[in-house]
C-alpha positions in Angstrom: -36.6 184.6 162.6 -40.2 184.1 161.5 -42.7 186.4 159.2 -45.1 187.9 162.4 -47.6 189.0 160.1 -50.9 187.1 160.9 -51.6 184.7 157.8 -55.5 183.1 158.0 -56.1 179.2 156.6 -59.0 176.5 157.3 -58.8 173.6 159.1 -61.5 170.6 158.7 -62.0 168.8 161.3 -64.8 166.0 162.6 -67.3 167.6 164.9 -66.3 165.0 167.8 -63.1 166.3 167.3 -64.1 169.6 167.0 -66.3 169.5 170.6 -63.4 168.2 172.9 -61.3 171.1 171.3 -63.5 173.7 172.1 -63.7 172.2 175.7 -59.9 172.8 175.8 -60.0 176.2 174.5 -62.6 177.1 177.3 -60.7 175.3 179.9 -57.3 176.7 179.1 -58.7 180.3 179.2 -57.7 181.1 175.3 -59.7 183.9 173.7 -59.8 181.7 170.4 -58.7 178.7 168.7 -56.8 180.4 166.7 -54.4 181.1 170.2 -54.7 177.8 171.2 -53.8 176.2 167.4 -50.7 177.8 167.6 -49.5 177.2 171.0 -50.1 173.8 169.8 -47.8 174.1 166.5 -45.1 175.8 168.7 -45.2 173.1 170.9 -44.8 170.2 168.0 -42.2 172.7 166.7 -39.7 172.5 169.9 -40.9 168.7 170.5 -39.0 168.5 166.5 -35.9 170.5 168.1 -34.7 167.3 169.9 -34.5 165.4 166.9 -32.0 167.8 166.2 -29.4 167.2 168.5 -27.1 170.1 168.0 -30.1 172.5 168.8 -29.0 175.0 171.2 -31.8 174.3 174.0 -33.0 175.9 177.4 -35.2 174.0 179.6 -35.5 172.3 183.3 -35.5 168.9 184.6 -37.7 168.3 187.7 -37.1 165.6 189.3 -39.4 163.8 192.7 -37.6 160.8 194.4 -36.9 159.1 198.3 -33.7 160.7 199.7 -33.2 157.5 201.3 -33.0 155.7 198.4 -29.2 153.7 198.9 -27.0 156.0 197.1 -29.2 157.7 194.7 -27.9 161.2 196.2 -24.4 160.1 195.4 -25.4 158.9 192.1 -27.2 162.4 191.2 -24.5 164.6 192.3 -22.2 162.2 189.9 -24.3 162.7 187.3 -24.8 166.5 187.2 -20.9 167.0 187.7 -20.5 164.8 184.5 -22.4 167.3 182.7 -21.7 170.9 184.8 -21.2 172.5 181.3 -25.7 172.6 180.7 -26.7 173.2 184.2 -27.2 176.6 185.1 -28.5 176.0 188.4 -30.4 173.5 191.0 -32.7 174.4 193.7 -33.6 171.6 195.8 -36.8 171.7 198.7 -37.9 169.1 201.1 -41.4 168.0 200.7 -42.1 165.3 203.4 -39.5 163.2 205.9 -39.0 161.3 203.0 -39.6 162.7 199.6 -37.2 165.5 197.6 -38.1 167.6 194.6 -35.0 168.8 192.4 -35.4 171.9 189.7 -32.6 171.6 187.3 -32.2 175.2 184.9 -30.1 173.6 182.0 -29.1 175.4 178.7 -27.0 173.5 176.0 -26.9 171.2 172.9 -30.5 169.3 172.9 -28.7 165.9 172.6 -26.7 166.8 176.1 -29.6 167.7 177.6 -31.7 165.2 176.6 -29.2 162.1 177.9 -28.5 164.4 181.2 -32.8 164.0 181.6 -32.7 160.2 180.8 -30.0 159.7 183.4 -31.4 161.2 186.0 -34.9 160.0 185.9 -34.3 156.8 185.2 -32.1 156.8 188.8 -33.8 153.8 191.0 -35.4 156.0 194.0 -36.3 158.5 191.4 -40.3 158.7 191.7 -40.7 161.5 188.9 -39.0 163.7 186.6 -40.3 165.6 183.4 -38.2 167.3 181.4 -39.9 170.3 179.8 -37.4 172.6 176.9 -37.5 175.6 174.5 -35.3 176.2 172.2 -33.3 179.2 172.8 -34.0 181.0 169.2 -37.4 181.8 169.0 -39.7 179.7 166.3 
């Protein structure tokens, strides 16, 4: 666990820099920057959690790609069998004739994860994936 009392600091920064922030804070709908600073610490927080592979993780892995890609259906099912013990679930939905989108719900060690993403988005036929985690104590 973290201390949740509120704790203020200063931050210098060039007014360029300062500018295209404030565009993002506008854009993103965040009352302050103070919200959006630290949704953007959290986030370098849990990018850090993969370094550490024994991380306990809970995430998804979307994936876009041709179903009629030559075997790549075979070769996805294989490859989430291999590693049953993180997924939690699938959903799949047909898009077009031709293109697939896969949600994968995984929970596990980051480094399982992690090589579970890698494999299946780097599958030839597979058009997108992005893997997006949190880690499953809170920061």
């Amino acid at each position: 666990m973290y201390d949740s009392t509120l704790k203020r600091f200063g931050i210098s920064m060039e007014g360029g820099l300062l500018s295209k922030f404030d565009a993002l804070v506008k854009q993103r709908g965040y009352e302050n920057r103070s919200e959006a600073i630290r949704d953007l610490v959290r986030e370098a927080l849990i990018q850090q959690t993969w370094e550490d592979g024994e991380q306990l993780i809970a995430g998804s892995i979307l994936l876009f790609y041709d179903h009629h890609q030559r075997n790549l259906l075979e070769e996805m099912t294989n490859t989430q069998h291999r590693f049953h013990d993180v997924i939690l679930a699938t959903t799949h939905f047909h898009l077009t004739h031709d293109s697939c989108l896969e949600l994968i719900i995984v929970k596990g060690k980051a480094k399982d994860i992690q090589e579970l993403s890698n494999k299946l988005t780097s599958l030839k036929g597979v058009t997108y994936g992005n893997f997006t985690v949190a880690p499953v104590e809170q920061l």
